[in-house]
Jmol script that loads the backbone (N, CA, C; Angstrom):
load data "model"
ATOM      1  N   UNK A   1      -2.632  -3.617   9.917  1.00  0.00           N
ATOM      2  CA  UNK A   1      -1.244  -3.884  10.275  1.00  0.00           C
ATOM      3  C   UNK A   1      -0.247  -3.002   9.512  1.00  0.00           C
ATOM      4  N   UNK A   2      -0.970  -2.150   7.752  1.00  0.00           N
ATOM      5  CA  UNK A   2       0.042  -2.224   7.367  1.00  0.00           C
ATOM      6  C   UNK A   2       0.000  -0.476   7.679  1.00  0.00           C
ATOM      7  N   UNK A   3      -0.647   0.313   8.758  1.00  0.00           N
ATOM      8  CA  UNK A   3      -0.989   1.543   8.881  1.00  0.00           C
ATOM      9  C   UNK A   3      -1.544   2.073   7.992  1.00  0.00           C
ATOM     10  N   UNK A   4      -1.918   1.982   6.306  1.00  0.00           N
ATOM     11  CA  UNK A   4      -2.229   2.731   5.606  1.00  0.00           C
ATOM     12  C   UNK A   4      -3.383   2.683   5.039  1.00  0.00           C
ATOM     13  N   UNK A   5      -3.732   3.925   4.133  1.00  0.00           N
ATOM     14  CA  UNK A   5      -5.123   3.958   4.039  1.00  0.00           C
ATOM     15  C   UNK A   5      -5.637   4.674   2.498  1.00  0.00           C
ATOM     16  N   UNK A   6      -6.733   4.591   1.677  1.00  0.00           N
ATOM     17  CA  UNK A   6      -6.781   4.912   0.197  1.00  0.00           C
ATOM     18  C   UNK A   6      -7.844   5.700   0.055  1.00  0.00           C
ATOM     19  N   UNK A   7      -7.783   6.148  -0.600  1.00  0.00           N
ATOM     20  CA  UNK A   7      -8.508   7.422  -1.287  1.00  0.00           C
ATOM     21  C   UNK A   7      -9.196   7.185  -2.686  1.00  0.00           C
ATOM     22  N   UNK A   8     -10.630   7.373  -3.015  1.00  0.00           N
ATOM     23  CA  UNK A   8     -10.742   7.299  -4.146  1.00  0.00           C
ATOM     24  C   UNK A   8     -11.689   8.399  -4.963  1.00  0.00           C
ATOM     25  N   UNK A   9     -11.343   9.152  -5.801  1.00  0.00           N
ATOM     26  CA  UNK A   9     -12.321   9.728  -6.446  1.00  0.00           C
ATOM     27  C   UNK A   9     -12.740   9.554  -7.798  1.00  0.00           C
ATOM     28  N   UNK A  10     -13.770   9.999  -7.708  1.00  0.00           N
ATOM     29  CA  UNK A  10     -14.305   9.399  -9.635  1.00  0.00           C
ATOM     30  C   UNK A  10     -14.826  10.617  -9.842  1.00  0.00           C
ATOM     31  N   UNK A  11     -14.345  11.088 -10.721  1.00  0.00           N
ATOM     32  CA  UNK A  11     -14.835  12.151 -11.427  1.00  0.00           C
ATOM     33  C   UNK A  11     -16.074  11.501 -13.095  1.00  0.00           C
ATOM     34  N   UNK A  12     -16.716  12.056 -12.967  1.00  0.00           N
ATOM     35  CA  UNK A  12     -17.635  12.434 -14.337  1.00  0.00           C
ATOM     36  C   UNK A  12     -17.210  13.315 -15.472  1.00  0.00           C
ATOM     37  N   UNK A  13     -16.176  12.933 -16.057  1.00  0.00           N
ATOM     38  CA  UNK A  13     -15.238  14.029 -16.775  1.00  0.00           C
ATOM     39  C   UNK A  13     -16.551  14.825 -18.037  1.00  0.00           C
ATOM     40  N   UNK A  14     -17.450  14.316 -18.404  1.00  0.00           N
ATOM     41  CA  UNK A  14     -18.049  14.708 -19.736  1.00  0.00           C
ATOM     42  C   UNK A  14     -19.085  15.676 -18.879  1.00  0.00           C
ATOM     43  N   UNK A  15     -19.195  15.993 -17.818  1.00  0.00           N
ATOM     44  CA  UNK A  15     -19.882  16.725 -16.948  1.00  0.00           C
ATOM     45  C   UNK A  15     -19.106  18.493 -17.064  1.00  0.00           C
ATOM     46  N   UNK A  16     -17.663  17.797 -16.922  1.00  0.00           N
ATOM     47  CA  UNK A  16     -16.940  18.739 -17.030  1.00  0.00           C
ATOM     48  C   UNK A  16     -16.718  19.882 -18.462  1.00  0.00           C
ATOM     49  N   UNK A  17     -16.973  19.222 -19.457  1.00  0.00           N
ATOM     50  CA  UNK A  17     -16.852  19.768 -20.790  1.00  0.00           C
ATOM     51  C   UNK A  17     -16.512  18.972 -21.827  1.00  0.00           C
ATOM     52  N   UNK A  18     -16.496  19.122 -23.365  1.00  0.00           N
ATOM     53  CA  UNK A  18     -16.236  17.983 -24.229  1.00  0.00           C
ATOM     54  C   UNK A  18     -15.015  17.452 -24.022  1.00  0.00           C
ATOM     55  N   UNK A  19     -14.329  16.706 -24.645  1.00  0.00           N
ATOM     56  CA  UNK A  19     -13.306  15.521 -24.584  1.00  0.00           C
ATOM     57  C   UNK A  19     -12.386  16.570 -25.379  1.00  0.00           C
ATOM     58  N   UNK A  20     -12.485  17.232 -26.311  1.00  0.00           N
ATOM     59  CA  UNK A  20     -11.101  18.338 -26.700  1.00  0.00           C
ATOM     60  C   UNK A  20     -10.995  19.338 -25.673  1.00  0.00           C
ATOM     61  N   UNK A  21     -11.765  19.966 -24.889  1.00  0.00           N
ATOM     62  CA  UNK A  21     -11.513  20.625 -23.762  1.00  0.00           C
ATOM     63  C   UNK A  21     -10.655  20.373 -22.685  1.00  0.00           C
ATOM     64  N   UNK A  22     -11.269  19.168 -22.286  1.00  0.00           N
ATOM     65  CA  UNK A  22     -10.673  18.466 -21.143  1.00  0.00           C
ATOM     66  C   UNK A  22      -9.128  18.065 -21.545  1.00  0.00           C
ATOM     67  N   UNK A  23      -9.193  17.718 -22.854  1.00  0.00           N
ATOM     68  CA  UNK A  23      -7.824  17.287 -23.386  1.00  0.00           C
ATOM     69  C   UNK A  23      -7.026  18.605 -23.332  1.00  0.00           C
ATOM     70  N   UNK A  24      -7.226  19.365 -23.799  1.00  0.00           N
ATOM     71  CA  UNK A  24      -6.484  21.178 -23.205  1.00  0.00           C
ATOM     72  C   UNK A  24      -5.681  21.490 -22.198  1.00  0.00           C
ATOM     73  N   UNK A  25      -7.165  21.531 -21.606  1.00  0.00           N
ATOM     74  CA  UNK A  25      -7.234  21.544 -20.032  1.00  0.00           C
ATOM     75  C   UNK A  25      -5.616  20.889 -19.553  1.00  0.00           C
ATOM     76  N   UNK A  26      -5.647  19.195 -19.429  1.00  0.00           N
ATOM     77  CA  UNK A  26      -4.832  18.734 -19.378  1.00  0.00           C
ATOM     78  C   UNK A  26      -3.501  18.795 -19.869  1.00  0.00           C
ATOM     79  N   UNK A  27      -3.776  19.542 -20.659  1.00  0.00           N
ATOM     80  CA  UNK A  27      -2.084  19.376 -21.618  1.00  0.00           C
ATOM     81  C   UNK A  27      -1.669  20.662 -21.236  1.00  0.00           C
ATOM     82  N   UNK A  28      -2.677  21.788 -20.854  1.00  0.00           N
ATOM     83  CA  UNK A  28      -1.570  22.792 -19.413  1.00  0.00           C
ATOM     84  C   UNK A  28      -1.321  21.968 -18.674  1.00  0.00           C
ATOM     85  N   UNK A  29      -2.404  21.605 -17.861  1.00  0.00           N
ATOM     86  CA  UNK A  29      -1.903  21.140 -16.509  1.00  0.00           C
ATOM     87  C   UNK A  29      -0.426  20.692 -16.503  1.00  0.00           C
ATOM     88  N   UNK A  30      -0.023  19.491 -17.268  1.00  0.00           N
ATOM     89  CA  UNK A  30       1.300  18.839 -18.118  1.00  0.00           C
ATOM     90  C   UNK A  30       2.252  20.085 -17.959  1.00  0.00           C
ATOM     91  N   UNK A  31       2.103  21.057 -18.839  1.00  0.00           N
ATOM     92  CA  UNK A  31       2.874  22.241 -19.014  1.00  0.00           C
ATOM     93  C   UNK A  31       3.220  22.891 -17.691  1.00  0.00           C
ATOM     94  N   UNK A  32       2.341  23.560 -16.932  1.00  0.00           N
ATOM     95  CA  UNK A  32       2.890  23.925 -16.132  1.00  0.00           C
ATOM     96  C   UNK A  32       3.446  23.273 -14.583  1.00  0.00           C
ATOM     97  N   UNK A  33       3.078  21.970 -14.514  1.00  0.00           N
ATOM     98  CA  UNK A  33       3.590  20.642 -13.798  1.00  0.00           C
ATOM     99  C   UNK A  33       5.429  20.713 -13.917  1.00  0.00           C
ATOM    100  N   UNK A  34       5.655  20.715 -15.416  1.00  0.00           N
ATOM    101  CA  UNK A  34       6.854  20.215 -15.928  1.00  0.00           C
ATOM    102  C   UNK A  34       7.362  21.816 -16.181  1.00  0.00           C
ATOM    103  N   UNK A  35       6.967  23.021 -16.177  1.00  0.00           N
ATOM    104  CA  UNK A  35       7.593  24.287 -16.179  1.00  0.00           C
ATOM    105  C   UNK A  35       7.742  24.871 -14.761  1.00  0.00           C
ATOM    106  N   UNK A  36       7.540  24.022 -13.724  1.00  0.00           N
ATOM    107  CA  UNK A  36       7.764  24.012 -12.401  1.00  0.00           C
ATOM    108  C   UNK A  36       9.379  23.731 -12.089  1.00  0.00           C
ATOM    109  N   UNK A  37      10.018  25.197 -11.280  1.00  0.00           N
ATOM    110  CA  UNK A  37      11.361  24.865 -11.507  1.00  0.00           C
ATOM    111  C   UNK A  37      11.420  23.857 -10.164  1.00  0.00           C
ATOM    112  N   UNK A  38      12.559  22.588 -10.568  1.00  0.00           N
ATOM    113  CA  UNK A  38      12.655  21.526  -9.165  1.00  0.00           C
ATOM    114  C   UNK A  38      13.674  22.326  -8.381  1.00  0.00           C
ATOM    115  N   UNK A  39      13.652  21.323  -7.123  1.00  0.00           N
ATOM    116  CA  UNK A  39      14.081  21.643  -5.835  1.00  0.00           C
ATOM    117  C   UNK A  39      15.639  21.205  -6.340  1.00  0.00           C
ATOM    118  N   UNK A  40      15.870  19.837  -6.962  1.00  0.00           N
ATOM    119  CA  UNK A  40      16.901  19.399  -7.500  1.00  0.00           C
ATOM    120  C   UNK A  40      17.060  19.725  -9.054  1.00  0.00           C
ATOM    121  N   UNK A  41      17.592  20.712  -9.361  1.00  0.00           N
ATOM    122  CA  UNK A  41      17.772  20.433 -11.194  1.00  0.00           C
ATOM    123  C   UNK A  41      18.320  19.095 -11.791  1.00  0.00           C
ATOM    124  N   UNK A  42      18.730  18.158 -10.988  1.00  0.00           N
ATOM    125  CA  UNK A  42      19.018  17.086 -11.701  1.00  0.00           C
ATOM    126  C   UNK A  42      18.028  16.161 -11.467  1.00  0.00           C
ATOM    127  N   UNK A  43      16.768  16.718 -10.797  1.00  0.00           N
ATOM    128  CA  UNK A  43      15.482  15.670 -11.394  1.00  0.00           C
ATOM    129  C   UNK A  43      14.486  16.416 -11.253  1.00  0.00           C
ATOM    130  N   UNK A  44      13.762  16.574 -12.613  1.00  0.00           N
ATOM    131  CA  UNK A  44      12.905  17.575 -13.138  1.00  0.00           C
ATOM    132  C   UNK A  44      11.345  16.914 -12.173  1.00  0.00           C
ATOM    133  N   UNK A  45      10.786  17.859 -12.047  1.00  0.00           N
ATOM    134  CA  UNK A  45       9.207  17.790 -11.711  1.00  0.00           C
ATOM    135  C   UNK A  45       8.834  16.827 -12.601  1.00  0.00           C
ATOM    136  N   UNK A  46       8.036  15.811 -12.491  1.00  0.00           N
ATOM    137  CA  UNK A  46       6.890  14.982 -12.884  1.00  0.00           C
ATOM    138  C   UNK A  46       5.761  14.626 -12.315  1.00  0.00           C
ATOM    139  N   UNK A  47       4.870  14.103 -13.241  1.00  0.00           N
ATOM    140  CA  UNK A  47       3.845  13.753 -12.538  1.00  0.00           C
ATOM    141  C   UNK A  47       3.569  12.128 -12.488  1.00  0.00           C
ATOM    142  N   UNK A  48       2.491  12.256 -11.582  1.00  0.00           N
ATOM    143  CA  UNK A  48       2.616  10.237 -11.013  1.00  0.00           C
ATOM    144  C   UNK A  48       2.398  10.082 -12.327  1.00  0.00           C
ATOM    145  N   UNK A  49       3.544   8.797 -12.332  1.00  0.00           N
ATOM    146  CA  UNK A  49       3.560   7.728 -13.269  1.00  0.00           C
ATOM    147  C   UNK A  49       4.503   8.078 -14.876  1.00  0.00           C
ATOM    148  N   UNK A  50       5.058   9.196 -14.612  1.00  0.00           N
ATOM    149  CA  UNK A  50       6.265   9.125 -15.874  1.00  0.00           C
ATOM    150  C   UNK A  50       7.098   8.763 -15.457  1.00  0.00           C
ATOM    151  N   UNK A  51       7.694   8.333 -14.750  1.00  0.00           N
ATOM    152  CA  UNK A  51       8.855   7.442 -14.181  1.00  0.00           C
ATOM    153  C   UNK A  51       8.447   6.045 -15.277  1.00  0.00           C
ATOM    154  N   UNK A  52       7.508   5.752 -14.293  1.00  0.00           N
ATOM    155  CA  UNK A  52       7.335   4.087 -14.562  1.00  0.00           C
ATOM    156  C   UNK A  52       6.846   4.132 -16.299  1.00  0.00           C
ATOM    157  N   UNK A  53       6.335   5.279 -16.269  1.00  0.00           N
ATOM    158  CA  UNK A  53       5.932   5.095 -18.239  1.00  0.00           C
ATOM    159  C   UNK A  53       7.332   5.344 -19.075  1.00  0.00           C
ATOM    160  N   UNK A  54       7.960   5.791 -18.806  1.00  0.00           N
ATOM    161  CA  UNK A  54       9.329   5.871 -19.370  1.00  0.00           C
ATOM    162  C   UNK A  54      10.277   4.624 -19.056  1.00  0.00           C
ATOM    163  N   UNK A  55      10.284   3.877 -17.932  1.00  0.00           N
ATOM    164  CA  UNK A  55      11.198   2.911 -17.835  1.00  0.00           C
ATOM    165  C   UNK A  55      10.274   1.649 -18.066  1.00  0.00           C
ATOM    166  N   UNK A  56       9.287   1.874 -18.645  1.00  0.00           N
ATOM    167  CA  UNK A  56       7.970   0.954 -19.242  1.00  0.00           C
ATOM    168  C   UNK A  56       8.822   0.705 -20.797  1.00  0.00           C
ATOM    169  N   UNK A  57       8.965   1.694 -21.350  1.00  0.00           N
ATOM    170  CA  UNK A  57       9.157   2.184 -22.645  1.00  0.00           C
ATOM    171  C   UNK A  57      10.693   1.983 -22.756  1.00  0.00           C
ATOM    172  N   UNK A  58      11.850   1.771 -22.161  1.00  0.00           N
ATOM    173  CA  UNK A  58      13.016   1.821 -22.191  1.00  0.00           C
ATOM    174  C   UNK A  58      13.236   0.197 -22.218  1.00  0.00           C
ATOM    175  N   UNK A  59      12.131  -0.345 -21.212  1.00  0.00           N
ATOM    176  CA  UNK A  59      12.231  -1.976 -21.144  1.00  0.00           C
ATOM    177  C   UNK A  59      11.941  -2.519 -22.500  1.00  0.00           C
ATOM    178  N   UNK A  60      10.231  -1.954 -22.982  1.00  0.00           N
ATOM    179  CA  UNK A  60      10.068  -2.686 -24.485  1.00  0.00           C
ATOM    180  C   UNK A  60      11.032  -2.564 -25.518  1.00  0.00           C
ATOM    181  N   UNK A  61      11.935  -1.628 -25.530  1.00  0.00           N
ATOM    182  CA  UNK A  61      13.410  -1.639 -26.461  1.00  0.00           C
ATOM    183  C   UNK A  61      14.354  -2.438 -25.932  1.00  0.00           C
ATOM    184  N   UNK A  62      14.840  -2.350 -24.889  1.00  0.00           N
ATOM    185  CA  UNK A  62      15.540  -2.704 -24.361  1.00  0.00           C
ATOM    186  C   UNK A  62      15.886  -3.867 -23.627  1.00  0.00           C
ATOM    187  N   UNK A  63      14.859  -4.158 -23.407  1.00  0.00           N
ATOM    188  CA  UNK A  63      14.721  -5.761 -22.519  1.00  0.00           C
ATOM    189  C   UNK A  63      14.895  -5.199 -20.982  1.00  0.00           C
ATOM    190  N   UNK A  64      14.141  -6.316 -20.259  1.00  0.00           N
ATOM    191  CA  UNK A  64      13.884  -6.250 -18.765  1.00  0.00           C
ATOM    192  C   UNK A  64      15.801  -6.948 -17.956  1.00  0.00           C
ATOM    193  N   UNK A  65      16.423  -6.426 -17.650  1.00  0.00           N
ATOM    194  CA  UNK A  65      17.809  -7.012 -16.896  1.00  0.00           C
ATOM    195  C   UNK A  65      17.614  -7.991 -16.011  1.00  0.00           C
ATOM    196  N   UNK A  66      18.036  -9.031 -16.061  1.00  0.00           N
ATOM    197  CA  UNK A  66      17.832 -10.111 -15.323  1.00  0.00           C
ATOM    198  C   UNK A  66      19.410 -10.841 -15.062  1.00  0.00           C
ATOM    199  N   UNK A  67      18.972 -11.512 -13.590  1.00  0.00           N
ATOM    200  CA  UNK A  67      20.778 -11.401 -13.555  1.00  0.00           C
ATOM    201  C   UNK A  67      20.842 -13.205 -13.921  1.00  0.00           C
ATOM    202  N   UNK A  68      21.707 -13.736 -14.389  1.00  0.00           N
ATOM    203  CA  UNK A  68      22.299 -14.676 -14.491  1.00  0.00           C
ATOM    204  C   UNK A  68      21.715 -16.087 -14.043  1.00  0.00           C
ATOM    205  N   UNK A  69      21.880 -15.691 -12.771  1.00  0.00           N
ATOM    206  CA  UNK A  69      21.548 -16.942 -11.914  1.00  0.00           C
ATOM    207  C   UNK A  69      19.971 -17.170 -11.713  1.00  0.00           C
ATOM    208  N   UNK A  70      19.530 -16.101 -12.018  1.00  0.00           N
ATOM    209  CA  UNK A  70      17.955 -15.845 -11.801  1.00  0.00           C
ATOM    210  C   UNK A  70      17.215 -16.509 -13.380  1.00  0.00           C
ATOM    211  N   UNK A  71      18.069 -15.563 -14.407  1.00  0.00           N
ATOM    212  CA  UNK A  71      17.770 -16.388 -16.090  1.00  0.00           C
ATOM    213  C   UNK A  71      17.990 -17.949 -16.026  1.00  0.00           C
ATOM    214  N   UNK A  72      18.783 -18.434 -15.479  1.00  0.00           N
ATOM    215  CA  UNK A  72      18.743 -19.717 -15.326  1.00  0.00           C
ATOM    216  C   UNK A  72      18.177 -20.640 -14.646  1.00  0.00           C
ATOM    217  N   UNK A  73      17.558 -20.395 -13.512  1.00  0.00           N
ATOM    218  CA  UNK A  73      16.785 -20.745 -12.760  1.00  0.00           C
ATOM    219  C   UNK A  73      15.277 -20.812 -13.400  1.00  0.00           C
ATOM    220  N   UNK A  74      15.241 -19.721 -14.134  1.00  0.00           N
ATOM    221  CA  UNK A  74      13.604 -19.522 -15.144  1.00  0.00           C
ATOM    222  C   UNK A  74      13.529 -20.294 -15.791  1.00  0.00           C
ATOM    223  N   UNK A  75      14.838 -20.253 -17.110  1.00  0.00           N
ATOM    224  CA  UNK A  75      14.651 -21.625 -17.714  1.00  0.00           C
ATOM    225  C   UNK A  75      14.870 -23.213 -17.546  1.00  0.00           C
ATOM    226  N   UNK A  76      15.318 -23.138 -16.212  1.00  0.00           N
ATOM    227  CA  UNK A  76      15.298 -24.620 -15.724  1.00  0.00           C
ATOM    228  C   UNK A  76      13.585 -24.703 -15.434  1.00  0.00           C
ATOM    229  N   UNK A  77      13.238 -23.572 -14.899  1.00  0.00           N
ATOM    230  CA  UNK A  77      11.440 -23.926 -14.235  1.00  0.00           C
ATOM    231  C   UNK A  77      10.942 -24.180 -15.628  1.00  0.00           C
ATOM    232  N   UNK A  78      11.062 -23.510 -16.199  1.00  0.00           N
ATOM    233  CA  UNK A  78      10.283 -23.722 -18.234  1.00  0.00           C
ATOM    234  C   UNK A  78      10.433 -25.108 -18.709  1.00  0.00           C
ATOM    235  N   UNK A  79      11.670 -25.503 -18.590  1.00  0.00           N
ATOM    236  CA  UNK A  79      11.808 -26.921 -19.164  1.00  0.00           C
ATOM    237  C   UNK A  79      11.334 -27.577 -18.162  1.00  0.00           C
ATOM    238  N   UNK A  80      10.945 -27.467 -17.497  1.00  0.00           N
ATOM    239  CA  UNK A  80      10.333 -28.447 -16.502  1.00  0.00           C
ATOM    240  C   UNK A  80      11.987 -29.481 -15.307  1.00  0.00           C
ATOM    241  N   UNK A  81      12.480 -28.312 -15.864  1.00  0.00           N
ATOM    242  CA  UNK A  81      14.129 -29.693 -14.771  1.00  0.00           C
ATOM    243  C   UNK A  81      14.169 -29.014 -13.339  1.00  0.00           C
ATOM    244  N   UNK A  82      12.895 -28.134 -12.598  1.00  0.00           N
ATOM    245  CA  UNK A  82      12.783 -28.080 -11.083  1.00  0.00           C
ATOM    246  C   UNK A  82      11.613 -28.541 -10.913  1.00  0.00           C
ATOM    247  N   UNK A  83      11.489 -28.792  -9.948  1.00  0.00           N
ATOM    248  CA  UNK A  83      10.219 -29.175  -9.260  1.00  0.00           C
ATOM    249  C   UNK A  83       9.885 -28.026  -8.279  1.00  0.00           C
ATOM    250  N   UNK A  84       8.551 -27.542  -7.770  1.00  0.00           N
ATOM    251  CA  UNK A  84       8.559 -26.456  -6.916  1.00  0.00           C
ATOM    252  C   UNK A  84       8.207 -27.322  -5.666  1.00  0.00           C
TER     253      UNK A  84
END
end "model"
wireframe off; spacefill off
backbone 0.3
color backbone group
């Protein structure tokens, strides 16, 4: 129903070479990912998942925003004063 469809691969990374290699390896890849000039200069090339690891990391300082009516509603469910 929902049209879509997944992909999975598994790599054997120690097949590939030791664990400081591969770590190399990777930390170009990184480099030239992010030395990729963007289409928009006001949002740089990344790769999946620094978005969400950065606003991962902005939350644990920062706290998750929650609006008002929603914080209150939580702690009415906590104390037990709703019923579901």
């Amino acid at each position: 129903p929902q049209d879509l469809g997944h992909f999975f691969l598994v790599i054997d990374t120690p097949r590939l070479g030791n664990s400081d290699w591969l770590l190399e390896r990777m930390n170009d890849f990184v480099g030239i990912v992010h030395d990729t000039p963007a289409a928009d200069p006001a949002q740089p090339v990344q790769l999946p998942g620094e978005r969400e690891y950065a606003r991962m990391h902005a939350q644990l300082e920062q706290g998750v925003a929650v609006a008002a009516d929603l914080y209150q509603q939580l702690q009415e469910l906590a104390l037990g004063r709703v019923r579901l």
